[in-house]
C-alpha positions in Angstrom: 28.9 34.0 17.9 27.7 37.9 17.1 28.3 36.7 14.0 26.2 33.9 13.7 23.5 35.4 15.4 22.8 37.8 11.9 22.5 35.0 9.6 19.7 35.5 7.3 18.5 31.9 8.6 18.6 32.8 12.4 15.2 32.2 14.1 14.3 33.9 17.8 11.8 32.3 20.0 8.1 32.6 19.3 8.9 33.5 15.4 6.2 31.9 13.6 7.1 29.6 11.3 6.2 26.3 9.1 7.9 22.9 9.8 8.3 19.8 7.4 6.5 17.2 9.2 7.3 13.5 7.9 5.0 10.8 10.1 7.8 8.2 9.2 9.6 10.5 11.5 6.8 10.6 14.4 7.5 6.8 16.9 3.7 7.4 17.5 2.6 7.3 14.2 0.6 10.9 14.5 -0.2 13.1 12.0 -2.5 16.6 11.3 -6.0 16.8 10.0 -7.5 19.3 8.6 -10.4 18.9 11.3 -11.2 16.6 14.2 -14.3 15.3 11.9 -11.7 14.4 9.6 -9.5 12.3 11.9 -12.5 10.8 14.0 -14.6 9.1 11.1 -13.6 6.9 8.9 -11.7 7.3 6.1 -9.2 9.4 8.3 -7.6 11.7 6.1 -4.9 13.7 6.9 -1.8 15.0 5.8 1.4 12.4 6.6 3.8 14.5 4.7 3.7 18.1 4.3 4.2 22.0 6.0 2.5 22.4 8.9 2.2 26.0 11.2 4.6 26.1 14.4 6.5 28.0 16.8 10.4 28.5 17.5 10.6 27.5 21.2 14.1 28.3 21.2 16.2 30.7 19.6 18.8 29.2 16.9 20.9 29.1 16.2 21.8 28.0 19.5 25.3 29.7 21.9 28.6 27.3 20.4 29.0 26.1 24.0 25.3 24.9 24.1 25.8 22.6 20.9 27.2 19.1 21.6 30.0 18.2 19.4 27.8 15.4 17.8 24.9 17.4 16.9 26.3 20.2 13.8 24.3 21.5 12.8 21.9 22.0 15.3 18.7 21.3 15.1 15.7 23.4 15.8 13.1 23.5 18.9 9.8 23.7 17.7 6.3 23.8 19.3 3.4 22.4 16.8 0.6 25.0 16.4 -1.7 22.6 14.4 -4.5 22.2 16.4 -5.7 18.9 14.7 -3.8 15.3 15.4 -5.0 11.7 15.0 -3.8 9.0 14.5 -5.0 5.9 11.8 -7.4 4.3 15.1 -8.9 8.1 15.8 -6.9 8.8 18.9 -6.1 12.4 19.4 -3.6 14.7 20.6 -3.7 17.3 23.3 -2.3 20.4 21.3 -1.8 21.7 25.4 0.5 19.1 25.9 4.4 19.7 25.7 5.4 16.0 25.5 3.2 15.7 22.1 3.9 19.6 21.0 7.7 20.3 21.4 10.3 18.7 19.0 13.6 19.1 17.6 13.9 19.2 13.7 16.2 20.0 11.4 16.8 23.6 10.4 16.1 22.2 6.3 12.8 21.5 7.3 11.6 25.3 9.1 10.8 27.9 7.0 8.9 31.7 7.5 5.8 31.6 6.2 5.9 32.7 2.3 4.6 35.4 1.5 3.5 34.0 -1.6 3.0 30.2 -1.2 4.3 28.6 -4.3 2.5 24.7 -4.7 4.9 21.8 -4.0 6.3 19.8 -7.0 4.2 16.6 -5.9 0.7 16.0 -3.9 0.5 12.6 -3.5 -2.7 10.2 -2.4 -1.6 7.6 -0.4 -4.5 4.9 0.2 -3.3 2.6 2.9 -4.2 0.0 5.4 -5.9 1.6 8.4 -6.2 -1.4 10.5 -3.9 -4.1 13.2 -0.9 -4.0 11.2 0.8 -7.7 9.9 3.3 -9.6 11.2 6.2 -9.5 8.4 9.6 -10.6 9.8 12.8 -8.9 8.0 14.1 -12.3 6.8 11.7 -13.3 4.2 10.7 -9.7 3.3 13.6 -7.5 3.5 14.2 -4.2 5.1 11.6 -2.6 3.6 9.1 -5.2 4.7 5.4 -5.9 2.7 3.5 -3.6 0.5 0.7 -3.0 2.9 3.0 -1.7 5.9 3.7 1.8 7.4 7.6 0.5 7.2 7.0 0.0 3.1 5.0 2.8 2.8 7.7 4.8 4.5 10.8 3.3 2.8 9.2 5.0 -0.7 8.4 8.5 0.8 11.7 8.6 2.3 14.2 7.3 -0.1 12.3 8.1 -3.4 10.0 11.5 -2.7 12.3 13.3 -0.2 15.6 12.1 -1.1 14.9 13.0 -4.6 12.4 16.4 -3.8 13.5 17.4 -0.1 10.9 19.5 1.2 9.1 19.9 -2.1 6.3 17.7 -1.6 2.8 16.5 -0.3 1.3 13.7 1.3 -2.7 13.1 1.9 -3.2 9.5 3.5 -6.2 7.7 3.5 -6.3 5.3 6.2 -8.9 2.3 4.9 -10.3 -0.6 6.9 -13.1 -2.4 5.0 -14.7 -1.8 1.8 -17.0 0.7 2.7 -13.9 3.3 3.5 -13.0 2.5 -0.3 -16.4 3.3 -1.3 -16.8 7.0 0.6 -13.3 8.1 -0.7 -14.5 10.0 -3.6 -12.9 12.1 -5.6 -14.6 15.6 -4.7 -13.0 15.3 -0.8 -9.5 14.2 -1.4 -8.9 16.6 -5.2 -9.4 20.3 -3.3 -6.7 19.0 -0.8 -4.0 18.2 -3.3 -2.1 21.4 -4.4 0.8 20.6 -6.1 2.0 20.9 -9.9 1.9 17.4 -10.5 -0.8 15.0 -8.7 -0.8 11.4 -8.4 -2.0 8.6 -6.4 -0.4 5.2 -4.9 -2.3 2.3 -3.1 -0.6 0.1 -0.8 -3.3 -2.5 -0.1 -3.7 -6.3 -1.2 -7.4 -6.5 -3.0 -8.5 -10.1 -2.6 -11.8 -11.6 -3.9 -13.2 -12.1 -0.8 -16.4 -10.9 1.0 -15.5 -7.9 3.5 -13.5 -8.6 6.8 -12.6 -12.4 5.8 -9.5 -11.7 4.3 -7.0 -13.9 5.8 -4.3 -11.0 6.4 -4.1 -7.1 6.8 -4.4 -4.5 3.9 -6.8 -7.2 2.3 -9.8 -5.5 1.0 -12.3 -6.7 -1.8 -10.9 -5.9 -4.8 -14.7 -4.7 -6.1 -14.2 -1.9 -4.2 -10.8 -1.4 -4.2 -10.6 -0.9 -8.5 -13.8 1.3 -7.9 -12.2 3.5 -5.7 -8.9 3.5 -7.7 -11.1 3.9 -11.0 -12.9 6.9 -9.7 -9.4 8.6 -9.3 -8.6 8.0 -12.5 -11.5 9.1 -14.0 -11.7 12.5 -12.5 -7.9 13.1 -13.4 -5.7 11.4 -11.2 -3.4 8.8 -12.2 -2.5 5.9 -10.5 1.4 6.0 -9.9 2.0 2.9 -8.1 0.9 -0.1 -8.3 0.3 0.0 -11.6 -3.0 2.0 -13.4 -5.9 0.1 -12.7 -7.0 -1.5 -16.0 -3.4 -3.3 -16.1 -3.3 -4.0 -12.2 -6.8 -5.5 -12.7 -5.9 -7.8 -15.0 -1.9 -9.2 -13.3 -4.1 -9.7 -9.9 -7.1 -11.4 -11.8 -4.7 -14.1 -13.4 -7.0 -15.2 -16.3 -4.1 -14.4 -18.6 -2.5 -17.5 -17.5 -5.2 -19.6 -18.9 -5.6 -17.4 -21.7 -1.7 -17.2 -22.9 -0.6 -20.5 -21.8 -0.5 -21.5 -25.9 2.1 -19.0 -26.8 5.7 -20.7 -26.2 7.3 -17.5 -26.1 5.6 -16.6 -23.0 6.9 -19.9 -20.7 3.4 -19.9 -18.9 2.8 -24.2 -17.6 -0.4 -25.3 -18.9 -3.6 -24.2 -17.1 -7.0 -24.4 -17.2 -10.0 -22.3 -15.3 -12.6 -24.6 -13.4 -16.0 -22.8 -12.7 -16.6 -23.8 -8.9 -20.6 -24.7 -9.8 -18.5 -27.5 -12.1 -17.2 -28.7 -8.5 -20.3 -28.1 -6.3 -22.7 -30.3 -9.2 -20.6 -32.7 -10.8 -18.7 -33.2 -7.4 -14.9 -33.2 -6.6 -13.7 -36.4 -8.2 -15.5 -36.3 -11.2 -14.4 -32.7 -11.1 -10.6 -33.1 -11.0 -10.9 -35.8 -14.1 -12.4 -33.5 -16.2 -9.4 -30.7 -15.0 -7.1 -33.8 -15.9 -8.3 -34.5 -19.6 -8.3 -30.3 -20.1 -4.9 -30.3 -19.3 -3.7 -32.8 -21.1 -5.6 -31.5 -24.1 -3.6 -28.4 -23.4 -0.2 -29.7 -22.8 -0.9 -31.7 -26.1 -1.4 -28.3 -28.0 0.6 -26.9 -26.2 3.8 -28.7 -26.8 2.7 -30.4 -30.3 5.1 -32.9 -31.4 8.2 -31.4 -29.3 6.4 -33.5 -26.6 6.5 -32.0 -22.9 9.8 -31.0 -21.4 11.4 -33.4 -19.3 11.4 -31.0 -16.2 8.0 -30.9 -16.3 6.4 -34.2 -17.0 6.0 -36.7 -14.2 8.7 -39.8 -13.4 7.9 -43.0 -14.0 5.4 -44.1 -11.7 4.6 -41.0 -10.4 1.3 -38.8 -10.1 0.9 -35.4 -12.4 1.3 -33.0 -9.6 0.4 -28.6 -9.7 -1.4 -26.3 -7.8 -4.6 -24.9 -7.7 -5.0 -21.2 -6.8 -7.4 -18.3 -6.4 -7.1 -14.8 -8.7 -6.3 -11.7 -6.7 -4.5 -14.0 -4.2 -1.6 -13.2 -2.1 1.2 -14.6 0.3 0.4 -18.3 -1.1 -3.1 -18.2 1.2 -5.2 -19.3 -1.4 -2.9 -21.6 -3.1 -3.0 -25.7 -2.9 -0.3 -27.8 -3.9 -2.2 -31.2 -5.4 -0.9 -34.6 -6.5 -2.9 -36.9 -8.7 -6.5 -37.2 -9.1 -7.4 -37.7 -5.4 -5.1 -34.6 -4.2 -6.7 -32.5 -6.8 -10.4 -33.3 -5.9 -9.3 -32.5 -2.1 -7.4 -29.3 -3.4 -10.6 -28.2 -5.3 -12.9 -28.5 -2.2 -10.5 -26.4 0.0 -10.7 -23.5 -2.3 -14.8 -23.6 -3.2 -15.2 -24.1 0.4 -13.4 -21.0 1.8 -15.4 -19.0 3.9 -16.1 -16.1 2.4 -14.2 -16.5 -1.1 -16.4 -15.1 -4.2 -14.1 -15.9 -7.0 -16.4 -17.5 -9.5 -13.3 -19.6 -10.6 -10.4 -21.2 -9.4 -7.0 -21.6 -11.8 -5.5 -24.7 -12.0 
């Protein structure tokens, strides 16, 4: 035990020290700010992953006959010194209060304050969804649930950036709500705070285009603001690492390509055409779907040439042309229609230029 009590790595109560904090590891979903300004307005903005300043409440390593046999190594009582906590609705901490303060970590994630503090490997932006979180059972979207969630978000830091870095890394959340949290995210608050050697960005929202607060589920956003904000980063130096840079993310959500590649036979997209909603709104529905009928025929007919259209694809005998007509920047199938003839495509047609809300200039069908 005398023995032990010399290691290099021992710590004593009330050494000062600095403590990995993870916020996939807090149940409450906590995390520090650099200021209470900072977690009471809106972006919050605060660091989900990073060092933070603490106390050793307990020596450690702890007497052998202290230790359970499940718990080797030990791990370390700490007492948080930040003053600063929110969480992503603005609720605070009481720094004075032991319940919140005191936890148990592992000994790989203290350290004594540097004496030179070298700059983590990776500072990371992480733009998420601020709001009620969604309802996303385990069966349709696996463990690591949707894009937009805490239990996504924290699948990637935890697997990917610590498994891979350990302790070598930074976080800064942004905790969004509506478009106008996109728009004050600017690049001169959020570029002091990153300090690492590498710097990179990741949004894990779904941009829709739809007018503010009608989006049908959470983590929507309009996508006007959403490629602003993401465009802003770029353009003052840092990249987008996930999704995708915004240019290219811009145009997958959009969807025009489908109308605009559908020709090439290499590419296996079905035939589609764009329909201008004013087309729907003068001419009216039916008149509307017949016209979206003759286009894609004229497609399929250049389309396929002489081949003629696979057999998978065309209707049985005696049966109506069926597809789907669908909104770009759509997601989860909520602004998709299935349609079946002429009738079911004029209906299908009305449901989308009638959504509440919806300011996509087009629909896809």
């Amino acid at each position: 035990v005398a023995a032990r009590r010399t290691m290099a790595d021992a710590l004593v109560k009330g050494d000062r020290v600095e403590v990995f904090y993870r916020r996939s590891q807090d149940p409450y979903g906590y995390f520090p700010v650099d200021n209470a300004y900072s977690g009471l307005m809106r972006p919050r903005l605060g660091r989900t992953d990073g060092w933070i300043a603490a106390m050793v409440e307990e020596d450690w390593p702890p007497p052998e006959s202290a230790v359970p046999p499940h718990m080797c190594p030990p791990p370390v009582r700490i007492r948080h010194t930040h003053p600063h906590w929110s969480n992503a609705e603005g609720q605070r901490l009481n720094p004075e209060d032991d319940t919140d303060m005191l936890v148990s970590v592992s000994r790989r994630e203290v350290r004594l304050p540097p004496a030179v503090r070298a700059p983590p490997a990776l500072s990371l932006l992480v733009v998420r969804w601020g709001g009620e979180p969604g309802h996303f059972n385990e069966e349709q979207w696996g463990r690591a649930s949707a894009s937009i969630t805490d239990t996504y978000i924290h699948t990637f830091l935890d697997e990917a950036c610590f498994a891979a870095l350990g302790p070598d890394y930074e976080v800064l959340s942004a905790f969004v709500v509506c478009a106008s949290d996109l728009d004050r995210l600017q690049p001169q608050m959020v570029l002091p705070c990153l300090s690492g050697r590498h710097k990179a960005a990741a949004y894990f929202l779904w941009p829709v285009c739809q007018q503010d607060s009608t989006g049908d589920q959470a983590g929507m956003l309009p996508q006007a603001s959403f490629f602003a904000c993401m465009g802003g980063m770029e353009a003052a130096g840092l990249p987008t690492r996930f999704p995708h840079s915004s240019q290219l993310y811009q145009t997958l959500l959009a969807k025009d390509w489908q109308a605009d590649l559908c020709l090439f036979p290499k590419l296996r997209i079905p035939p589609t055409v764009t329909v201008n909603r004013a087309d729907v709104a003068c001419a009216g529905a039916p008149r509307a779907a017949q016209r979206v009928l003759d286009a894609l025929a004229a497609v399929r007919a250049a389309k396929y040439d002489k081949k003629g259209e696979p057999p998978f694809m065309a209707p049985a005998e005696n049966e109506q042309r069926k597809g789907v007509v669908k909104l770009g920047f759509s997601w989860e199938a909520s602004h998709v229609c299935i349609w079946r003839g002429q009738a079911g495509l004029a209906s299908a047609l009305i449901s989308l230029t009638d959504l509440p809300g919806c300011e996509s200039p087009s629909l896809l069908v």
